[in-house]
C-alpha positions as CSV (number, residue, x, y, z in Angstrom):
1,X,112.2,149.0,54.9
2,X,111.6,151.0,58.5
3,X,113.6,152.7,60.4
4,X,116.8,151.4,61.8
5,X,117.3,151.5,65.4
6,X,120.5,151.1,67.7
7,X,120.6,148.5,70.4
8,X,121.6,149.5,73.3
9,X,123.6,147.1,75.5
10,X,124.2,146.8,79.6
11,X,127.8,148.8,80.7
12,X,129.8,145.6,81.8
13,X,132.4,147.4,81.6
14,X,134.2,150.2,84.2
15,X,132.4,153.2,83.6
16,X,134.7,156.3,82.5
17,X,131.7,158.4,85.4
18,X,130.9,155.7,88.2
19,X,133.6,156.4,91.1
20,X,133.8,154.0,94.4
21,X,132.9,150.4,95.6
22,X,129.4,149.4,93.2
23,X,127.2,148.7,96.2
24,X,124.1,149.5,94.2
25,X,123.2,148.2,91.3
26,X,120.8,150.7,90.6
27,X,123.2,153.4,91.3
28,X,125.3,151.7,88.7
29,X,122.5,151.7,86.3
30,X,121.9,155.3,86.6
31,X,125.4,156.5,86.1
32,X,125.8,154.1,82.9
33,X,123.2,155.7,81.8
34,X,124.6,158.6,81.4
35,X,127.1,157.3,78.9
36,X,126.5,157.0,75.1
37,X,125.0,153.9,73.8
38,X,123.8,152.2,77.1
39,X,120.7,151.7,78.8
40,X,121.8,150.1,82.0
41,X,124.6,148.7,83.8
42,X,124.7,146.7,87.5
43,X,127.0,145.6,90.5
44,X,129.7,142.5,89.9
């Protein structure tokens, strides 16, 4: 058996970091980031 690895999902929910109007989904990204257990996030 190898190793076992966490998946890491896209922040579709409101961030507990990201403050303001989400006019970049990039920015978005980044800040999700931050937070434990996802690798991305973006604008809806």
């Amino acid at each position: 058996m190898g190793p076992m690895s966490a998946e890491a999902k896209t922040c579709e929910t409101q961030s507990g970091k990201f403050r303001g109007m989400c006019m970049s989904s990039t920015n978005c990204a980044s800040v999700c980031k931050s937070e434990p257990g996802f690798d991305g996030g973006h604008c809806q």
